[in-house]
N, C-alpha and C positions, 0 to 999 in steps of 0.2 A: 540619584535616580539612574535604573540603567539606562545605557544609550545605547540605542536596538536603530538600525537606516537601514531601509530597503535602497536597493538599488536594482530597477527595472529592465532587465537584461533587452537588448532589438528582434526578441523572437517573439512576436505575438503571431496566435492562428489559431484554430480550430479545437486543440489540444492544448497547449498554453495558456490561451485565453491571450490578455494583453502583454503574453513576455513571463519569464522566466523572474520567479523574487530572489534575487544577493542577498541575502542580511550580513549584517554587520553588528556585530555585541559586544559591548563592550569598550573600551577604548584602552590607549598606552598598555596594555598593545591590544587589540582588538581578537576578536575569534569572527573567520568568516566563513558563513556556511551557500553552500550550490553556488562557485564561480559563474556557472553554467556556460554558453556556447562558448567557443574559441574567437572569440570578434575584439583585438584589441581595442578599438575605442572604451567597449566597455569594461576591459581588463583594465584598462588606464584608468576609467572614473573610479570602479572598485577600489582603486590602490589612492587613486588621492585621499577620498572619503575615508578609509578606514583608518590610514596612518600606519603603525607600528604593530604587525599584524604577529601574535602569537601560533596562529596554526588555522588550517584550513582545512572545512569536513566538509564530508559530499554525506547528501541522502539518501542518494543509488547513483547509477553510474547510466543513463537514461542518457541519449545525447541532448537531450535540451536544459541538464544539467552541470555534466561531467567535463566535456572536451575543453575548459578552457582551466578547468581547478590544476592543470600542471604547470603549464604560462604562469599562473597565476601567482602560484605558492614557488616559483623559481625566479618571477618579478618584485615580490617582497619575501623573497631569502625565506621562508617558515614551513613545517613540515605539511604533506598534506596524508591526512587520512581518510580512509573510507573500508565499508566493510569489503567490496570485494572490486579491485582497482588496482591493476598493473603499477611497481614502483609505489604505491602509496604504502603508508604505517595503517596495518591492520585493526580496526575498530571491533571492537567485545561487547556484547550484552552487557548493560549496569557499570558500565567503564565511566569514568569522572574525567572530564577535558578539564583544565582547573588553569586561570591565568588570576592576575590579581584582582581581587575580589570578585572574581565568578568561577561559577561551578553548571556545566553542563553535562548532565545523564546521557549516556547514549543507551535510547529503548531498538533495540531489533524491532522491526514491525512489518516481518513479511506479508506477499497478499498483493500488493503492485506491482513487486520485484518480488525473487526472492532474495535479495540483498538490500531492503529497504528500511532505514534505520531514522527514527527522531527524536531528537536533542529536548531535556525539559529542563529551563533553567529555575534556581533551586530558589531565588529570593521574589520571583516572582511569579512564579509557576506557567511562566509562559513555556507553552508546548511550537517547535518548528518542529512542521508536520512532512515536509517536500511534498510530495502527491499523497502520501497518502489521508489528507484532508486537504481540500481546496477553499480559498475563501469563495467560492461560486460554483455551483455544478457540481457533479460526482465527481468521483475518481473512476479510470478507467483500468480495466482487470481484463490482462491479455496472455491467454493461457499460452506455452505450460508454464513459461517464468511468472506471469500474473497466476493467484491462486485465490479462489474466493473462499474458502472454509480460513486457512491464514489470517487472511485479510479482516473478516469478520472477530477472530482472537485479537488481531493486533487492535482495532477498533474497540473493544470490548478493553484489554489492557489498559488502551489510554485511558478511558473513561474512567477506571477504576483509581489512576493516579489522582481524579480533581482539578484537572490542569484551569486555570481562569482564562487564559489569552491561548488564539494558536496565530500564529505567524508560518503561514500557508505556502507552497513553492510555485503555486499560479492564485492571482487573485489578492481580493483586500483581507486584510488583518481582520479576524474573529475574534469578535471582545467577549463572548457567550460559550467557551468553548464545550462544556457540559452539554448544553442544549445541540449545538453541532454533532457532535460526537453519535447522540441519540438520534438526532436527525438523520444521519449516516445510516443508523440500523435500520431505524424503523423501512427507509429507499429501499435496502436489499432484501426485508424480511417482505414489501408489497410486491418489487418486481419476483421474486422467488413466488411467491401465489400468482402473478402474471403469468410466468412461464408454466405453471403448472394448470390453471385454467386453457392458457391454450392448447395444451397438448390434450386436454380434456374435449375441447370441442374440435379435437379432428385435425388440428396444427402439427402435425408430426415434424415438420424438417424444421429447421433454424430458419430460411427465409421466410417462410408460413408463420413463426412464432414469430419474426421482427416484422412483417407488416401488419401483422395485428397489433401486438406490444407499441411497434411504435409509429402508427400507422397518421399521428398528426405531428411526428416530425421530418423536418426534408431527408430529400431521398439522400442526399451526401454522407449523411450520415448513418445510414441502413448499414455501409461495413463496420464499421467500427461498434455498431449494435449488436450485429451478428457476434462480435466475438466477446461483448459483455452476456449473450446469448447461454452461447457456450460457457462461459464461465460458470454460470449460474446451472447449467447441467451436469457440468462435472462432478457438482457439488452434490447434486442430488445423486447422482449418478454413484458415487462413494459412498451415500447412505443409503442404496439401496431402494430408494425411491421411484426413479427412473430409470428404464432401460434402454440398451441401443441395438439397435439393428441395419447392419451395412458400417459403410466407413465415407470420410468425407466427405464432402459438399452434399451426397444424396444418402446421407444417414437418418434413419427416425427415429422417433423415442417412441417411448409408450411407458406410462406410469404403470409401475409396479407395487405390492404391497413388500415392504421391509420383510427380511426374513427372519426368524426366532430362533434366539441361543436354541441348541440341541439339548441345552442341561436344562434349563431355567427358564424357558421361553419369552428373557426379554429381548428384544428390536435388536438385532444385531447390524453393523455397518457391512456395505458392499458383500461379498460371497463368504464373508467369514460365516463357520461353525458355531461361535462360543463368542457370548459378550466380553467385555472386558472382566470382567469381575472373576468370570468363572475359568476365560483363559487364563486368571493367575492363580486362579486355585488348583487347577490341572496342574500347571507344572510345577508349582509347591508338592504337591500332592505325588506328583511323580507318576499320575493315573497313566496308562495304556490307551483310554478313553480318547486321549490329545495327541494321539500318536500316529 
């Protein structure tokens, strides 16, 4: 059986939830993923627990993650990787981490970061997801490194894998991960008609849209609403959907209808001409039309 230990990093809060998850996979030698803070004591557990450590991957470089995976992988001598991390071995899309008798994929899954990446190990199809699936709560998408159009691909991907377990970077272990995964959609596909109702009955600005949308949760968390807010008009806002008027804090929206290929008249994204189809038939084509 593999042997997979969490180990509960000392940063519980608001964003965290109770702490930062270490995993640890594997053993003689071990693969350990999100060292996370820089807090020796828990550098110290991490290393007893694991033993004989083959290599150490980060899931982004988020400081409730990252600052401690270089202490970490220089207190048990082994490389550390990550996709975008000063001094670390660069991590690839579909790369294989490979010790004895395990194999872990590394899937890119921007959308929380844009360097956010999760590991699916191969005999048991357990999915470490870091943020981008929590075992409680959403994930949170803080534009412009957070991206929610991303975010939703990378969710959509995983799903497509079948993964059975996710082993989450805040929160408990998800034995249902399929049903998670949809659970995740379905969130962003009702707050996405949230925000688009508000803006219908007259909510133009972000704080208008989060005291409606989230008007029976505490007020502590109205910022950090505001900028899943945002995220979710961005999105719209690139297909076309939504428009903006003004800039910062005192910007409005106002829904818009999608505008149509000039060729074809199907729904084309944000101020584009020409859908996708017909932008590559133009320049196949060599037409002047696209000119």
């Amino acid at each position: 059986m593999l042997r997979i230990v969490r180990v509960l990093a000392p940063n519980p809060g608001v964003e965290t939830l109770e702490g930062t998850n270490t995993w640890i996979v594997g053993e003689d030698p071990a693969i350990v993923i999100d060292p996370g803070p820089d807090d020796p004591a828990h550098i110290g557990e991490v290393a007893r627990e694991a033993g004989p450590v083959a290599a150490v991957l980060l899931t982004h470089d988020h400081p409730d993650h990252a600052p401690g995976a270089a202490a970490f992988a220089a207190k048990v001598e082994a490389p550390l990787r990550a996709f975008r991390m000063a001094g670390a071995d660069r991590l690839r899309d579909r790369q294989v981490v490979r010790t004895d008798g395990l194999e872990l994929t590394v899937l890119h899954t921007p959308g929380h970061t844009s360097d956010h990446v999760a590991f699916l190990e191969s005999t048991t199809s357990g999915l470490f997801t870091g943020d981008t699936v929590l075992g409680r709560g959403t994930s949170f998408i803080d534009p412009p490194d957070g991206d929610l159009a991303q975010y939703l691909r990378s969710l959509r991907r995983l799903l497509d894998l079948g993964p059975r377990t996710i082993y989450p970077g805040h929160g408990p272990v998800v034995l249902d991960a399929r049903a998670k995964l949809q659970e995740y959609l379905t969130h962003r596909e009702e707050r996405e008609q949230q925000v688009l109702a508000a803006i219908g009955q007259g909510r133009s600005t972000i704080g208008q849209m989060v005291e409606s949308i989230y008007a029976e949760y505490p007020i502590e968390v109205h910022t950090l609403a505001a900028r899943s807010v945002l995220a979710h008009l961005l999105k719209l806002e690139a297909e076309g959907r939504v428009a903006r008027t003004g800039g910062g804090d005192g910007a409005t929206w106002s829904i818009t209808e999608p505008r149509a290929c000039e060729r074809c008249g199907r729904p084309v994204l944000g101020r584009a001409r020409y859908c996708g189809t017909c932008s590559l038939v133009i320049l196949q084509e060599g037409s002047g039309e696209g000119r």
